[in-house]
C-alpha positions in Angstrom: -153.1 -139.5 61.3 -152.6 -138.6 57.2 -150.2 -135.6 57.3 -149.8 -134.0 53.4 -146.6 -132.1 52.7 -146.8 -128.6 51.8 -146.6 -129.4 48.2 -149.4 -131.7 48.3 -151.5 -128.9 50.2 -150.7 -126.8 47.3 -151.9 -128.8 44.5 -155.5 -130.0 46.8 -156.0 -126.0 47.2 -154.4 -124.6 44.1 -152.7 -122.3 45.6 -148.4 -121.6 45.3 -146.3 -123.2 47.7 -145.0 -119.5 48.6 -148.3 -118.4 49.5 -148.3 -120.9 51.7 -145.3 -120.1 53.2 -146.2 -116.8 52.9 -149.0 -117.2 55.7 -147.3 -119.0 58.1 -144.7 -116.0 57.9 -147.4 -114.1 58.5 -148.8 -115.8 61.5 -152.2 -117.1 60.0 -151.4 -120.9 60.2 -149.8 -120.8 63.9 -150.5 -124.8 64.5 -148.0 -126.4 61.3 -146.1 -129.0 62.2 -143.1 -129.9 60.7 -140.9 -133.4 60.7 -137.5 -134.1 61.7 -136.1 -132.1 58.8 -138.3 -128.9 59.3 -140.8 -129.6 56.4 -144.1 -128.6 57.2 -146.9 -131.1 57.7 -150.2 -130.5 57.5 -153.2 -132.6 59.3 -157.1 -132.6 58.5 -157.1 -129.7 61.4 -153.9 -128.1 59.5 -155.8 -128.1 56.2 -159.2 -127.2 57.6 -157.5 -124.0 59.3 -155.7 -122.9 55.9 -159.1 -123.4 53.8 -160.4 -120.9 55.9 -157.6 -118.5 55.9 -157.7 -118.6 52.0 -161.7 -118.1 52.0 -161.4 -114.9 54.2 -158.4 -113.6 51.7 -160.7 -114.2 49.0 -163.3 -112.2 50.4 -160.5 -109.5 51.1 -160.9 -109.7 54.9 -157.2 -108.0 55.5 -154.0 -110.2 56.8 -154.5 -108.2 60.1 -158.2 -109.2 60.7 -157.1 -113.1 59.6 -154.3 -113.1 62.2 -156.6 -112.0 64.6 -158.8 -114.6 64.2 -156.2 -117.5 63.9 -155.5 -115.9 67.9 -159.0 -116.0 69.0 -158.8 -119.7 67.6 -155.8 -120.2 69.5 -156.8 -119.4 72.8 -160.3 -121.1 72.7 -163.7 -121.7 73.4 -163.7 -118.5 75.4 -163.3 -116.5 71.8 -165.9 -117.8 70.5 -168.4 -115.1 70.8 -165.8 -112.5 69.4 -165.1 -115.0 66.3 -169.0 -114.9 65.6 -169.3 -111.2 65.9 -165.8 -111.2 63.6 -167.3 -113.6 61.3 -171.2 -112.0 61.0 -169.7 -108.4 60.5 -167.0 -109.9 57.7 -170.2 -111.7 56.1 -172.3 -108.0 55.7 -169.2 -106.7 54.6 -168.8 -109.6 51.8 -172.4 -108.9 50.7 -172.5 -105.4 50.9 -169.5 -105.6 47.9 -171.3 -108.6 46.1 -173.7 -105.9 45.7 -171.8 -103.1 44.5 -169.7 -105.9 42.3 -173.8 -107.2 40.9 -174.7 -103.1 40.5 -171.4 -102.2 38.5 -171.7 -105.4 36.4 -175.2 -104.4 35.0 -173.2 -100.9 33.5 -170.5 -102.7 32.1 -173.5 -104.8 30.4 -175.1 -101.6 29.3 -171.8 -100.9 27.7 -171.6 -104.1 25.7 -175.0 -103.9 24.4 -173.9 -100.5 23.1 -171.2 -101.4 21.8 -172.5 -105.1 20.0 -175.5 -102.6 18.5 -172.8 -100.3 17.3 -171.2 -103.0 15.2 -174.0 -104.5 13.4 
């Protein structure tokens, strides 16, 4: 099994080393291993399971809710019906702000046009 070293995790997912470290402080990557010397490896699994903690950061699900799930992924099969209801209400929660985000972007359009007509 390919293991990648935190740095090299970094640089695949461009994302700090300390963020990283910051999440497995945190308890959101529970399943690291590390080598004789206490650096952290990461598998395929590893690197899978830290893409998806970064995707629900980016979509501002909070630390709290991510722990959660990384729990419900730890103890099994039997979560997986809580993960989906997680996962469906964190979806209508990112669209519901995509649609604020697409709303409040066609007023800051309405301001550039006013602005651009101002100046010519």
């Amino acid at each position: 099994m390919k293991y990648r070293s935190i740095s090299e995790a970094s640089a695949k997912l461009n994302i700090p080393e300390s963020t990283i470290r910051y999440y497995e402080k945190k308890g959101l990557l529970p399943l690291i291993e590390r080598d004789e010397a206490g650096r952290r490896l990461f598998s395929e699994d590893q690197m899978a399971l830290l893409e998806t903690v970064i995707c629900l950061k980016n979509t501002h699900m909070p630390i709290s809710g991510i722990k959660q799930y990384m729990d419900w992924i730890i103890e099994g099969e039997t979560t997986i019906p809580l993960r989906l209801e997680m996962m469906t209400k964190h979806k209508q929660a990112v669209l519901a702000e995509i649609s604020l985000m697409t709303e409040s972007l066609i007023g800051i359009d309405v301001k550039i046009a006013r602005y651009t007509n101002r100046n010519n």
